[in-house]
C-alpha positions as CSV (number, residue, x, y, z in Angstrom):
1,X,11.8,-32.1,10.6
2,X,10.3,-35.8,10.1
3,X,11.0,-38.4,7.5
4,X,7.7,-38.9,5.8
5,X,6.7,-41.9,3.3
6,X,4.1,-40.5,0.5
7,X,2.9,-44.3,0.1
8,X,0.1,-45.3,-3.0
9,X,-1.4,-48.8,-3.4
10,X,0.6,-51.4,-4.6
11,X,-0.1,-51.6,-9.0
12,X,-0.7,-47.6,-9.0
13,X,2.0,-44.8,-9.7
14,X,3.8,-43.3,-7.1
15,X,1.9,-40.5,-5.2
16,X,1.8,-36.9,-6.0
17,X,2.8,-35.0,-3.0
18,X,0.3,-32.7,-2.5
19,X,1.8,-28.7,-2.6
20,X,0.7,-28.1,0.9
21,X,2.9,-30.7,2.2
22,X,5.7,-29.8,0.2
23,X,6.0,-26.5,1.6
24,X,6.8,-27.9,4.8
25,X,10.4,-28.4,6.2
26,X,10.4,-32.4,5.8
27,X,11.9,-34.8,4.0
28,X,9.7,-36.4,1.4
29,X,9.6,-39.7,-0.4
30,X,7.0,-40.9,-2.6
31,X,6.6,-44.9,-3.1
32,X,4.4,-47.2,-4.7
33,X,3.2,-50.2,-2.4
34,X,3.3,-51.0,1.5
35,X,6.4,-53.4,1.1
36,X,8.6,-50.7,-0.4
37,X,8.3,-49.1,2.7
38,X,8.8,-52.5,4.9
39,X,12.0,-53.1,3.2
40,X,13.1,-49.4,3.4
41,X,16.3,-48.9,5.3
42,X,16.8,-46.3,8.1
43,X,14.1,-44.3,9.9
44,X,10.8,-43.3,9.0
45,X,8.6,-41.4,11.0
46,X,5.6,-41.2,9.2
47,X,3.3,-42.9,6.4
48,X,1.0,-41.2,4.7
49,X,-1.3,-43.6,2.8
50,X,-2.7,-42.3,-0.7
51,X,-6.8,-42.6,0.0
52,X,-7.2,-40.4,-3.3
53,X,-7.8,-43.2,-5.6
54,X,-9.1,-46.9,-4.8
55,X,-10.1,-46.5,-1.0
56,X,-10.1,-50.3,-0.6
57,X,-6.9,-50.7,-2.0
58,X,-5.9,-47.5,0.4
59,X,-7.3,-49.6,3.3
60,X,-5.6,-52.6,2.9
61,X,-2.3,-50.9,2.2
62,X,-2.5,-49.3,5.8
63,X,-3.5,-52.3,7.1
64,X,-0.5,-53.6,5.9
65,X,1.9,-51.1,7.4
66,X,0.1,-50.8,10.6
67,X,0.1,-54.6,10.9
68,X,4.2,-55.1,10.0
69,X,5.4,-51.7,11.9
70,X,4.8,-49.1,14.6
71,X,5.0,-46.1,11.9
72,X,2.3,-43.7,12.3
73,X,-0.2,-44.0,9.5
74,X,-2.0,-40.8,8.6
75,X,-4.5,-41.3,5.1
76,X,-4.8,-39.0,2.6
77,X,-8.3,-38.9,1.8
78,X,-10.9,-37.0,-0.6
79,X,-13.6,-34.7,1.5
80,X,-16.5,-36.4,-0.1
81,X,-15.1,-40.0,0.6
82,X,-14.7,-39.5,4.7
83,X,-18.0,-41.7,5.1
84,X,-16.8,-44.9,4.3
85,X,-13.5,-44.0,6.7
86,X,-13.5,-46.2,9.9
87,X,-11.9,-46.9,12.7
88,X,-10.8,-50.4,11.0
89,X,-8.4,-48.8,8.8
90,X,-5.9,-49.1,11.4
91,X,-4.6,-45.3,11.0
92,X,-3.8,-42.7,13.4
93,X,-5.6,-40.0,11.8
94,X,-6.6,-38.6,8.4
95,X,-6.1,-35.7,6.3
96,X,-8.1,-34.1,3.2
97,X,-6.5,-33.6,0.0
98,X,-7.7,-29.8,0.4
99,X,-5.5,-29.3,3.9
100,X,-3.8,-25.8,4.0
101,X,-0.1,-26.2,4.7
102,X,-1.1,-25.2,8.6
103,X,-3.4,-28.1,9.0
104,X,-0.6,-30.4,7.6
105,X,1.9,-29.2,10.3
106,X,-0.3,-29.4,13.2
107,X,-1.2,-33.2,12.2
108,X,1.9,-33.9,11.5
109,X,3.3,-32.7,14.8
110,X,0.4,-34.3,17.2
111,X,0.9,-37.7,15.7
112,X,4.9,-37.0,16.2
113,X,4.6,-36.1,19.2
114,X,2.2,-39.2,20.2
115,X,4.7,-41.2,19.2
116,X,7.3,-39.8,21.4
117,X,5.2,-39.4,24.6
118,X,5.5,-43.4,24.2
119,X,9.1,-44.9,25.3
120,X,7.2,-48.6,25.4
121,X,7.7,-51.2,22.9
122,X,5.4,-54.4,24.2
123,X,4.8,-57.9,22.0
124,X,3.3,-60.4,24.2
125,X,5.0,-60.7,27.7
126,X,8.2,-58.9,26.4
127,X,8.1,-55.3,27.5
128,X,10.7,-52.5,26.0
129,X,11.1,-49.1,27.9
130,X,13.0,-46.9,25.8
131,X,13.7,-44.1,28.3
132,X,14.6,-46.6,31.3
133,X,16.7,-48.7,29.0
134,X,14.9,-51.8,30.8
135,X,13.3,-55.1,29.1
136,X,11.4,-56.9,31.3
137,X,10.0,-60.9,30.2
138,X,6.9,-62.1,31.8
139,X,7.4,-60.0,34.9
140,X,11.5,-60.7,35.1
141,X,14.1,-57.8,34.7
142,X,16.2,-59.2,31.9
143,X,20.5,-58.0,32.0
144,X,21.2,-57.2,28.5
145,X,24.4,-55.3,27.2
146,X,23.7,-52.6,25.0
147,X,24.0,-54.1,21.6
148,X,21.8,-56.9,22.8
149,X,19.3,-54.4,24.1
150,X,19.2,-52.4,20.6
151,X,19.4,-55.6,18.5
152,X,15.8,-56.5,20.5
153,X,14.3,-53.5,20.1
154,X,14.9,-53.7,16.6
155,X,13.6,-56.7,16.2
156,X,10.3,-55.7,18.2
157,X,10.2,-52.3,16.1
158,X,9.8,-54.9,13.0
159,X,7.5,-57.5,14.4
160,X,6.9,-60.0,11.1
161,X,9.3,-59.1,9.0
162,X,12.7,-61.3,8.3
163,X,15.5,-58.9,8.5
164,X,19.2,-60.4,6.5
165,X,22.2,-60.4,9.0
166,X,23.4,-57.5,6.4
167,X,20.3,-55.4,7.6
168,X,20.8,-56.0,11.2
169,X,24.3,-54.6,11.1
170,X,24.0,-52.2,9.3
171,X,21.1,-50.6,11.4
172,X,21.8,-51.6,14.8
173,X,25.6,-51.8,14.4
174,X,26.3,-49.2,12.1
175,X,28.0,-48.6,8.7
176,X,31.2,-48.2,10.2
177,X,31.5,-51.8,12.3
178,X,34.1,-54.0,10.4
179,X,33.4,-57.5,11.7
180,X,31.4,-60.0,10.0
181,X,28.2,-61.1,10.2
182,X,28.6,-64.1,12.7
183,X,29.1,-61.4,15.0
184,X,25.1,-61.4,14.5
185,X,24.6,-64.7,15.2
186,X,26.2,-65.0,18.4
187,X,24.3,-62.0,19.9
188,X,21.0,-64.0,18.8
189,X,21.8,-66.9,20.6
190,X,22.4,-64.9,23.4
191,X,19.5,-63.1,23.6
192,X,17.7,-66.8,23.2
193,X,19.2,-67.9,26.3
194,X,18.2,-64.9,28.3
195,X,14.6,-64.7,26.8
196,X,14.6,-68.6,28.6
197,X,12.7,-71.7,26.5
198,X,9.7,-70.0,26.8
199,X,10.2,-67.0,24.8
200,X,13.3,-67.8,23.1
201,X,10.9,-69.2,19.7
202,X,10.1,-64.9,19.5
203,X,13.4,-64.6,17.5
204,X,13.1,-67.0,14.4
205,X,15.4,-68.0,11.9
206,X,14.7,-67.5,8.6
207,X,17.2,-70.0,7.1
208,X,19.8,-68.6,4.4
209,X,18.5,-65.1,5.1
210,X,18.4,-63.6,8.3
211,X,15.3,-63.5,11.1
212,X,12.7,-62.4,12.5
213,X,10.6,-61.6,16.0
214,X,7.2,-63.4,15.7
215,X,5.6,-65.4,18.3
216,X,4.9,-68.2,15.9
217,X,6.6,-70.9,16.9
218,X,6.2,-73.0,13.5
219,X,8.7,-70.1,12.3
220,X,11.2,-71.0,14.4
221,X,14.0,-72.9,14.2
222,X,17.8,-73.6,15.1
223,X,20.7,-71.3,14.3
C-alpha cells in the first residue's frame, strides 16, 4: 500500500480521484497546489499531478515537485491531450483519465518499485547509499553517527526547501524525543565540520526558522 498525493494546480479545486484509483488498496489525499505537498509532513510515495484541466498549469506544477523533491510524479492526463506531453514535464510516467483499475496498479507498482531499486541519494559531490549506510564527500568516506546520517539524508530528500527545527525533529527524531530544539542545532554544526569548508555552505540557515540543503552559498550563513 503506497501514500499517494492526488495534486491539482495551484487556484483550482482539489482533484477528483478518479474511481479506478480508489478501488485500489492505497491511501489517498487529494490537494490543491505543489506547495501543499512540499510542506506536507511524513512520507509520500507518490504524486499524481491533475493534467485534466489547464495542461500548462499541470506542467509547471510537476515541475515544481520534481524540482523541490524526489517523489515520483505520475500525470493524469486526457487521451486526446498526450500530444503536447513531453519529456520536459519532468514526470516519471503518465496515465489516462480512462485507466482501468489494473493499469493503475501496474503503474503504480513499476514506478514504486523504481524507486526502491535506488538506495542513492546524490547532490553535487555528496553521495547517500541508503542500503550501505555510507556518505561519501568528494571521494572521502565521511564517519557520521546515526542521527547525523538520517538528519543528512533528510536534508538531501528535501533539496531547496527550509525545513523549521520543529520539522526536523519531529521527522528525523521522532514524536516521542523530549529534548529541545538546540539539540538540532548542535547536530548541524556537526555535520558542517565533517562536510569540511568546502561543502559545509550545503546546509544553510534560514534565520528565525530552521534550514535548508542548497548549494547556494548566498543562502548560507552562521548558526
Amino acid at each position: 500500500m503506497a501514500d499517494i498525493m492526488l495534486v491539482a494546480p495551484a487556484g483550482h479545486l482539489a482533484a477528483e480521484v478518479p474511481t479506478a484509483l480508489e478501488m485500489l488498496p492505497h491511501t489517498l489525499t487529494s490537494i490543491s497546489g505543489a506547495d501543499r505537498l512540499l510542506n506536507a509532513r511524513g512520507n509520500i510515495d507518490l504524486a499524481v499531478v491533475d493534467g485534466r484541466g489547464s495542461l500548462s498549469e499541470a506542467r509547471t506544477t510537476c515541475q515544481l515537485i520534481t524540482s523541490a523533491t524526489q517523489i515520483r510524479v505520475l500525470l493524469l492526463v486526457q487521451l486526446a491531450n498526450l500530444a503536447v506531453f513531453g519529456a520536459k514535464w519532468g514526470v516519471d510516467d503518465f496515465i489516462v483519465d480512462t485507466a482501468t483499475a489494473a493499469e493503475w496498479d501496474a503503474r503504480i507498482r513499476l514506478l514504486l518499485e523504481t524507486r526502491a531499486s535506488t538506495s542513492a541519494i546524490s547532490f553535487g559531490p555528496i553521495v547517500i547509499d541508503e542500503d550501505a549506510y555510507t556518505v561519501n564527500a568528494s571521494g572521502y568516506a565521511l564517519d557520521l553517527t546515526y542521527t547525523e546520517f538520517e538528519l543528512l539524508k533528510y536534508l538531501m530528500q528535501h533539496p531547496g526547501r527550509v525545513l523549521s527545527r520543529e520539522i526536523l525533529l519531529a521527522d528525523v527524531w521522532g514524536y516521542d524525543y523530549f529534548g529541545g530544539t538546540r539539540t538540532v542545532d548542535v547536530h548541524i554544526r556537526r555535520l558542517r565540520a565533517k562536510l569540511g569548508p568546502e561543502l559545509e555552505h550545503y546546509i544553510a540557515t534560514v534565520r528565525n526558522v530552521g534550514y535548508r540543503f542548497s548549494p547556494d552559498r548566498t543562502h548560507s550563513s552562521a548558526n
